[in-house]
C-alpha positions in Angstrom: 0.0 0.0 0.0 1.5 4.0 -0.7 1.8 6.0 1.8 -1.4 8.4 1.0 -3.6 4.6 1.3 -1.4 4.1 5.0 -3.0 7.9 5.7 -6.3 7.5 4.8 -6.8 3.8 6.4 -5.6 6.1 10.0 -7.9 8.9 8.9 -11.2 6.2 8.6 -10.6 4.8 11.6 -9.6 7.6 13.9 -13.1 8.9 12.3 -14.9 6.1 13.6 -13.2 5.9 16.9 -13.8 9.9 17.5 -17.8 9.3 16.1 -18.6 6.0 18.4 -17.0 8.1 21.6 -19.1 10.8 21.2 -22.4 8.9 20.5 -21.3 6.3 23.8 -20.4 9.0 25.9 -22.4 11.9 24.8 -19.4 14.4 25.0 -18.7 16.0 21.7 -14.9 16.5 21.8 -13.5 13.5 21.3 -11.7 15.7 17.6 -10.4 18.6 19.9 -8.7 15.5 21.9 -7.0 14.0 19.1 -6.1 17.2 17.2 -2.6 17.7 18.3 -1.8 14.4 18.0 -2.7 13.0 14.8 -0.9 15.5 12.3 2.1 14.0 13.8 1.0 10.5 12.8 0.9 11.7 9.2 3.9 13.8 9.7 5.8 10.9 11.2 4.5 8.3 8.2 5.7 10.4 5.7 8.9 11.1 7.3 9.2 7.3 8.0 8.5 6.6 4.4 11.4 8.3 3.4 13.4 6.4 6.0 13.6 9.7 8.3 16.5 10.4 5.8 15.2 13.2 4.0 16.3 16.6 6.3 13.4 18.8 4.7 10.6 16.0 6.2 12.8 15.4 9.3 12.3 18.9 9.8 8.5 19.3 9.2 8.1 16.2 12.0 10.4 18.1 13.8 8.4 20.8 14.2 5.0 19.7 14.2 6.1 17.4 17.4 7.0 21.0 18.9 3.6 22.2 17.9 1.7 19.0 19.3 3.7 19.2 22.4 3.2 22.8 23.4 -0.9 22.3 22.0 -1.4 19.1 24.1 -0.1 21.0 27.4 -2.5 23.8 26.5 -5.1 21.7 26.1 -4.3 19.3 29.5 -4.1 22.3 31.9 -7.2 23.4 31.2 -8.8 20.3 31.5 -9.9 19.0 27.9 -8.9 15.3 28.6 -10.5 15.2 31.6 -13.9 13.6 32.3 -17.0 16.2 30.9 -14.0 18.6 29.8 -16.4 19.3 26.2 -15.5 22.3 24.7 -18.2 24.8 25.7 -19.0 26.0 22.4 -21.1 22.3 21.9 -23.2 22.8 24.3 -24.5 26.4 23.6 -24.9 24.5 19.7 -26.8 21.7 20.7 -29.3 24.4 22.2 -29.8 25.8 19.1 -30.3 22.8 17.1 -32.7 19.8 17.0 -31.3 16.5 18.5 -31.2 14.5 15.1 -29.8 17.9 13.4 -27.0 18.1 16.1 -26.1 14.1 15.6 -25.9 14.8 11.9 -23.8 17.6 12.3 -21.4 15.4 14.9 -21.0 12.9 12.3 -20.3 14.8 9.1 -18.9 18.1 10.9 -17.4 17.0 13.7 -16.3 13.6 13.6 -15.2 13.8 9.2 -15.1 17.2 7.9 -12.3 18.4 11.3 -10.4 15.1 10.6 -10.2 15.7 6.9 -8.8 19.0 8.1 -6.0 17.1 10.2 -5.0 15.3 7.3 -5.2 18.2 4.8 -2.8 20.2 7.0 -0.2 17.2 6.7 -0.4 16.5 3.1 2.8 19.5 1.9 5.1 16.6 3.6 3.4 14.3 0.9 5.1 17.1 -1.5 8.2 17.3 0.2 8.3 13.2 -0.1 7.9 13.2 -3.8 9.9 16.4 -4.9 12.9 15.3 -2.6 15.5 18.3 -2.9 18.6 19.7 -0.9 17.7 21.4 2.2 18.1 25.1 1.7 18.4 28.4 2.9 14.2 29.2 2.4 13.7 26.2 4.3 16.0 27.6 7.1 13.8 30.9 7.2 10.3 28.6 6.9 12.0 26.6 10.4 12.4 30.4 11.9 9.5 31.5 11.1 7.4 28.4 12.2 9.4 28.6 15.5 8.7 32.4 15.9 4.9 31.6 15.6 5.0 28.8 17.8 6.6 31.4 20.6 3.2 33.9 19.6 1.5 31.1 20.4 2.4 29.9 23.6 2.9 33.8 25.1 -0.8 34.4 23.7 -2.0 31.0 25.3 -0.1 32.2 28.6 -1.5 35.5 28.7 -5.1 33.7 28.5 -4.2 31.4 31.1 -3.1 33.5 33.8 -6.0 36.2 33.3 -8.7 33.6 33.2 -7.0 32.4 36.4 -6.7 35.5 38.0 -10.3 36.0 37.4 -11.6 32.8 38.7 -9.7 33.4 41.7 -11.5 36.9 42.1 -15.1 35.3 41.3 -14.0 33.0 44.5 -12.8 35.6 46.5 -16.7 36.9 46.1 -15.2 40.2 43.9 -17.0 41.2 40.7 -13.5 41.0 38.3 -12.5 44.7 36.9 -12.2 43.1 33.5 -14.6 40.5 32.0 -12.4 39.6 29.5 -8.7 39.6 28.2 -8.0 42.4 26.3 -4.2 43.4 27.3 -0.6 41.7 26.1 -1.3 40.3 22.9 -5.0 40.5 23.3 -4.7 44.0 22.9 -3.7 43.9 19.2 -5.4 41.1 18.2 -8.6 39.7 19.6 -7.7 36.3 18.9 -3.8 35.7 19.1 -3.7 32.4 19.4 -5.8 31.7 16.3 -3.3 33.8 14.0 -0.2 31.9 15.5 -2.1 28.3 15.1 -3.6 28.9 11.6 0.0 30.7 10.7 2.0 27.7 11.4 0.0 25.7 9.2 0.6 27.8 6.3 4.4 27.7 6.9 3.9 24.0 7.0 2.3 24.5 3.2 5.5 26.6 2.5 7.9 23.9 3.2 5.9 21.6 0.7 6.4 24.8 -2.0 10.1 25.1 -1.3 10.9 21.4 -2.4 8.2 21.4 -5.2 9.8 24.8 -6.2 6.2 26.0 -7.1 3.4 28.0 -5.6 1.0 26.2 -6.9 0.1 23.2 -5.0 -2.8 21.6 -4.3 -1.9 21.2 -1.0 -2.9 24.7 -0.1 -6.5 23.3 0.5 -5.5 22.3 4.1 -4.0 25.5 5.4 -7.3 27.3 3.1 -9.7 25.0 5.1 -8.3 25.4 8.2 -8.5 29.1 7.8 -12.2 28.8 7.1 -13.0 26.8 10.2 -11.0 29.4 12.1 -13.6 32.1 11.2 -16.1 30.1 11.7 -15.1 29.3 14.8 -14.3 33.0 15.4 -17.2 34.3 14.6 -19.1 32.0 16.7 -17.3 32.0 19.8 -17.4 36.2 19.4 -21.4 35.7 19.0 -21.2 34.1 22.4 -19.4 36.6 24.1 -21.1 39.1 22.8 -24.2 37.9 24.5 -22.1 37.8 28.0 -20.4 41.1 27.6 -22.3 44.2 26.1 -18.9 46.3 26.1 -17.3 43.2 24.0 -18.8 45.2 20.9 -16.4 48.3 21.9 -13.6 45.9 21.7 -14.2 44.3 18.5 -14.8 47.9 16.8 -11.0 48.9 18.3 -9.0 45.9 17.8 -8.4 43.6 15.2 -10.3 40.5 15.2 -7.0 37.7 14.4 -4.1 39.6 12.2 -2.0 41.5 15.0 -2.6 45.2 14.3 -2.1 48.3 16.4 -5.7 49.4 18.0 -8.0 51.8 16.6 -8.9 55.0 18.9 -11.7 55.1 21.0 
Protein backbone atom coordinates (compact mmCIF):
# COMPACT_ATOMS: atom_id res chain seq x y z
CA UNK A 1 0.00 0.00 0.00
CA UNK A 2 1.45 4.02 -0.72
CA UNK A 3 1.81 6.00 1.76
CA UNK A 4 -1.45 8.38 0.97
CA UNK A 5 -3.61 4.56 1.31
CA UNK A 6 -1.43 4.09 5.00
CA UNK A 7 -3.02 7.85 5.67
CA UNK A 8 -6.34 7.48 4.84
CA UNK A 9 -6.80 3.79 6.44
CA UNK A 10 -5.56 6.15 10.02
CA UNK A 11 -7.94 8.95 8.87
CA UNK A 12 -11.23 6.21 8.60
CA UNK A 13 -10.64 4.78 11.58
CA UNK A 14 -9.59 7.58 13.86
CA UNK A 15 -13.12 8.95 12.31
CA UNK A 16 -14.92 6.06 13.62
CA UNK A 17 -13.19 5.91 16.91
CA UNK A 18 -13.79 9.90 17.51
CA UNK A 19 -17.76 9.28 16.12
CA UNK A 20 -18.64 6.05 18.36
CA UNK A 21 -16.98 8.07 21.59
CA UNK A 22 -19.07 10.77 21.22
CA UNK A 23 -22.38 8.94 20.47
CA UNK A 24 -21.32 6.30 23.79
CA UNK A 25 -20.43 8.95 25.85
CA UNK A 26 -22.40 11.91 24.82
CA UNK A 27 -19.44 14.35 25.02
CA UNK A 28 -18.72 16.03 21.68
CA UNK A 29 -14.88 16.47 21.83
CA UNK A 30 -13.54 13.48 21.28
CA UNK A 31 -11.67 15.68 17.63
CA UNK A 32 -10.40 18.55 19.94
CA UNK A 33 -8.73 15.46 21.94
CA UNK A 34 -6.98 14.00 19.14
CA UNK A 35 -6.13 17.20 17.17
CA UNK A 36 -2.56 17.70 18.33
CA UNK A 37 -1.84 14.36 18.01
CA UNK A 38 -2.72 13.01 14.79
CA UNK A 39 -0.87 15.49 12.30
CA UNK A 40 2.13 13.97 13.85
CA UNK A 41 0.95 10.49 12.82
CA UNK A 42 0.92 11.74 9.24
CA UNK A 43 3.87 13.79 9.74
CA UNK A 44 5.84 10.86 11.23
CA UNK A 45 4.54 8.27 8.20
CA UNK A 46 5.66 10.36 5.71
CA UNK A 47 8.93 11.06 7.34
CA UNK A 48 9.21 7.27 7.95
CA UNK A 49 8.54 6.55 4.44
CA UNK A 50 11.39 8.27 3.42
CA UNK A 51 13.43 6.43 6.01
CA UNK A 52 13.64 9.65 8.27
CA UNK A 53 16.49 10.38 5.78
CA UNK A 54 15.18 13.24 4.03
CA UNK A 55 16.28 16.64 6.33
CA UNK A 56 13.45 18.75 4.72
CA UNK A 57 10.64 16.04 6.22
CA UNK A 58 12.80 15.42 9.26
CA UNK A 59 12.25 18.95 9.84
CA UNK A 60 8.53 19.31 9.17
CA UNK A 61 8.13 16.18 12.00
CA UNK A 62 10.37 18.11 13.81
CA UNK A 63 8.39 20.84 14.20
CA UNK A 64 4.99 19.69 14.23
CA UNK A 65 6.07 17.43 17.37
CA UNK A 66 7.01 21.04 18.95
CA UNK A 67 3.57 22.18 17.85
CA UNK A 68 1.74 19.03 19.29
CA UNK A 69 3.69 19.15 22.44
CA UNK A 70 3.21 22.79 23.40
CA UNK A 71 -0.85 22.33 22.04
CA UNK A 72 -1.36 19.09 24.09
CA UNK A 73 -0.13 21.03 27.43
CA UNK A 74 -2.46 23.76 26.48
CA UNK A 75 -5.10 21.68 26.09
CA UNK A 76 -4.28 19.35 29.54
CA UNK A 77 -4.11 22.30 31.89
CA UNK A 78 -7.25 23.43 31.18
CA UNK A 79 -8.85 20.33 31.46
CA UNK A 80 -9.91 19.01 27.86
CA UNK A 81 -8.91 15.32 28.55
CA UNK A 82 -10.55 15.22 31.57
CA UNK A 83 -13.92 13.63 32.26
CA UNK A 84 -16.97 16.17 30.89
CA UNK A 85 -13.98 18.57 29.83
CA UNK A 86 -16.37 19.28 26.18
CA UNK A 87 -15.46 22.27 24.67
CA UNK A 88 -18.20 24.77 25.73
CA UNK A 89 -19.03 26.04 22.37
CA UNK A 90 -21.10 22.29 21.89
CA UNK A 91 -23.22 22.83 24.33
CA UNK A 92 -24.51 26.44 23.60
CA UNK A 93 -24.89 24.49 19.65
CA UNK A 94 -26.77 21.65 20.72
CA UNK A 95 -29.34 24.42 22.24
CA UNK A 96 -29.81 25.81 19.12
CA UNK A 97 -30.33 22.81 17.13
CA UNK A 98 -32.71 19.81 16.96
CA UNK A 99 -31.26 16.46 18.49
CA UNK A 100 -31.20 14.49 15.12
CA UNK A 101 -29.78 17.95 13.43
CA UNK A 102 -27.01 18.10 16.13
CA UNK A 103 -26.11 14.07 15.59
CA UNK A 104 -25.87 14.76 11.86
CA UNK A 105 -23.78 17.57 12.32
CA UNK A 106 -21.42 15.43 14.87
CA UNK A 107 -21.05 12.86 12.28
CA UNK A 108 -20.29 14.81 9.09
CA UNK A 109 -18.90 18.06 10.88
CA UNK A 110 -17.36 17.00 13.69
CA UNK A 111 -16.26 13.63 13.58
CA UNK A 112 -15.17 13.80 9.22
CA UNK A 113 -15.13 17.16 7.88
CA UNK A 114 -12.27 18.38 11.27
CA UNK A 115 -10.41 15.12 10.59
CA UNK A 116 -10.17 15.75 6.87
CA UNK A 117 -8.82 18.97 8.07
CA UNK A 118 -6.03 17.15 10.18
CA UNK A 119 -4.96 15.25 7.33
CA UNK A 120 -5.22 18.16 4.79
CA UNK A 121 -2.80 20.19 7.05
CA UNK A 122 -0.20 17.20 6.67
CA UNK A 123 -0.42 16.55 3.12
CA UNK A 124 2.81 19.48 1.87
CA UNK A 125 5.13 16.59 3.60
CA UNK A 126 3.44 14.29 0.85
CA UNK A 127 5.07 17.11 -1.50
CA UNK A 128 8.23 17.31 0.24
CA UNK A 129 8.26 13.20 -0.13
CA UNK A 130 7.88 13.17 -3.80
CA UNK A 131 9.91 16.40 -4.85
CA UNK A 132 12.89 15.31 -2.55
CA UNK A 133 15.50 18.26 -2.89
CA UNK A 134 18.63 19.74 -0.91
CA UNK A 135 17.69 21.40 2.25
CA UNK A 136 18.15 25.14 1.72
CA UNK A 137 18.41 28.35 2.88
CA UNK A 138 14.24 29.20 2.37
CA UNK A 139 13.75 26.22 4.26
CA UNK A 140 15.98 27.57 7.13
CA UNK A 141 13.77 30.90 7.18
CA UNK A 142 10.31 28.58 6.92
CA UNK A 143 12.04 26.64 10.37
CA UNK A 144 12.45 30.44 11.94
CA UNK A 145 9.45 31.54 11.08
CA UNK A 146 7.41 28.43 12.21
CA UNK A 147 9.35 28.64 15.54
CA UNK A 148 8.70 32.43 15.92
CA UNK A 149 4.87 31.64 15.63
CA UNK A 150 5.02 28.79 17.83
CA UNK A 151 6.62 31.38 20.58
CA UNK A 152 3.25 33.86 19.58
CA UNK A 153 1.45 31.12 20.41
CA UNK A 154 2.42 29.94 23.60
CA UNK A 155 2.86 33.79 25.14
CA UNK A 156 -0.80 34.41 23.73
CA UNK A 157 -1.97 31.04 25.29
CA UNK A 158 -0.10 32.15 28.59
CA UNK A 159 -1.50 35.47 28.71
CA UNK A 160 -5.09 33.71 28.50
CA UNK A 161 -4.17 31.45 31.12
CA UNK A 162 -3.14 33.55 33.79
CA UNK A 163 -5.96 36.15 33.32
CA UNK A 164 -8.74 33.59 33.22
CA UNK A 165 -6.98 32.44 36.41
CA UNK A 166 -6.71 35.45 38.01
CA UNK A 167 -10.25 36.02 37.38
CA UNK A 168 -11.64 32.83 38.67
CA UNK A 169 -9.75 33.44 41.71
CA UNK A 170 -11.54 36.88 42.10
CA UNK A 171 -15.06 35.32 41.29
CA UNK A 172 -13.97 33.00 44.45
CA UNK A 173 -12.76 35.63 46.54
CA UNK A 174 -16.67 36.89 46.09
CA UNK A 175 -15.19 40.23 43.89
CA UNK A 176 -17.01 41.21 40.68
CA UNK A 177 -13.53 40.99 38.32
CA UNK A 178 -12.49 44.72 36.92
CA UNK A 179 -12.21 43.08 33.50
CA UNK A 180 -14.61 40.50 32.00
CA UNK A 181 -12.37 39.59 29.49
CA UNK A 182 -8.74 39.59 28.20
CA UNK A 183 -8.00 42.40 26.30
CA UNK A 184 -4.22 43.44 27.26
CA UNK A 185 -0.56 41.69 26.12
CA UNK A 186 -1.28 40.25 22.85
CA UNK A 187 -5.00 40.46 23.31
CA UNK A 188 -4.66 43.96 22.86
CA UNK A 189 -3.68 43.86 19.19
CA UNK A 190 -5.45 41.08 18.21
CA UNK A 191 -8.62 39.68 19.63
CA UNK A 192 -7.75 36.35 18.90
CA UNK A 193 -3.76 35.70 19.05
CA UNK A 194 -3.69 32.38 19.38
CA UNK A 195 -5.80 31.72 16.33
CA UNK A 196 -3.30 33.84 14.00
CA UNK A 197 -0.21 31.93 15.54
CA UNK A 198 -2.08 28.34 15.06
CA UNK A 199 -3.64 28.87 11.64
CA UNK A 200 -0.05 30.74 10.66
CA UNK A 201 2.03 27.74 11.40
CA UNK A 202 0.00 25.72 9.21
CA UNK A 203 0.62 27.81 6.27
CA UNK A 204 4.36 27.72 6.91
CA UNK A 205 3.86 24.01 6.97
CA UNK A 206 2.28 24.52 3.23
CA UNK A 207 5.52 26.56 2.50
CA UNK A 208 7.90 23.87 3.18
CA UNK A 209 5.86 21.61 0.73
CA UNK A 210 6.37 24.79 -2.01
CA UNK A 211 10.06 25.09 -1.34
CA UNK A 212 10.94 21.40 -2.39
CA UNK A 213 8.17 21.42 -5.16
CA UNK A 214 9.78 24.76 -6.25
CA UNK A 215 6.19 25.97 -7.13
CA UNK A 216 3.43 27.99 -5.59
CA UNK A 217 0.96 26.25 -6.92
CA UNK A 218 0.12 23.18 -5.05
CA UNK A 219 -2.76 21.60 -4.35
CA UNK A 220 -1.91 21.15 -1.01
CA UNK A 221 -2.87 24.68 -0.07
CA UNK A 222 -6.50 23.29 0.49
CA UNK A 223 -5.53 22.27 4.09
CA UNK A 224 -4.03 25.46 5.42
CA UNK A 225 -7.32 27.26 3.05
CA UNK A 226 -9.70 24.98 5.08
CA UNK A 227 -8.32 25.40 8.18
CA UNK A 228 -8.52 29.08 7.80
CA UNK A 229 -12.19 28.85 7.07
CA UNK A 230 -13.03 26.78 10.17
CA UNK A 231 -10.96 29.40 12.09
CA UNK A 232 -13.57 32.10 11.17
CA UNK A 233 -16.11 30.14 11.69
CA UNK A 234 -15.12 29.27 14.81
CA UNK A 235 -14.30 33.03 15.44
CA UNK A 236 -17.17 34.30 14.63
CA UNK A 237 -19.06 31.98 16.75
CA UNK A 238 -17.31 32.03 19.82
CA UNK A 239 -17.40 36.21 19.42
CA UNK A 240 -21.39 35.71 18.96
CA UNK A 241 -21.20 34.09 22.42
CA UNK A 242 -19.45 36.59 24.12
CA UNK A 243 -21.07 39.11 22.82
CA UNK A 244 -24.17 37.88 24.54
CA UNK A 245 -22.12 37.75 28.02
CA UNK A 246 -20.40 41.07 27.59
CA UNK A 247 -22.30 44.17 26.12
CA UNK A 248 -18.94 46.30 26.07
CA UNK A 249 -17.33 43.18 24.03
CA UNK A 250 -18.80 45.19 20.92
CA UNK A 251 -16.38 48.25 21.85
CA UNK A 252 -13.56 45.87 21.72
CA UNK A 253 -14.17 44.25 18.52
CA UNK A 254 -14.77 47.93 16.83
CA UNK A 255 -10.98 48.91 18.29
CA UNK A 256 -9.03 45.87 17.80
CA UNK A 257 -8.37 43.62 15.23
CA UNK A 258 -10.26 40.50 15.23
CA UNK A 259 -7.01 37.74 14.37
CA UNK A 260 -4.12 39.56 12.25
CA UNK A 261 -1.98 41.55 15.03
CA UNK A 262 -2.59 45.19 14.29
CA UNK A 263 -2.12 48.29 16.35
CA UNK A 264 -5.72 49.41 17.98
CA UNK A 265 -8.01 51.81 16.62
CA UNK A 266 -8.92 55.02 18.92
CA UNK A 267 -11.71 55.11 21.04
Amino acid sequence: MNVLGVCLLVWAGICLVTWLLSVITREYSWVDRIWSIIPLVYLGIFAGHAGFADTRLNVMFALGVLWGLRLTFNFARKGGYARGGEDYRWAVLRGRMAPWQYQLFNFFFISLYQNVILLLITLPAYTALTHPSAFGAWDVVATVVFLAFLVGETVADQQQWDFHRWKHAETAAGREPERRFLRTGLFRYSRHPNFFFEQAQWWVIFFFGVIAAGSLWQWTVLGAFLLTLLFVGSTKFTESISRGRYPEYADYQRRTSAVVPWFPARS
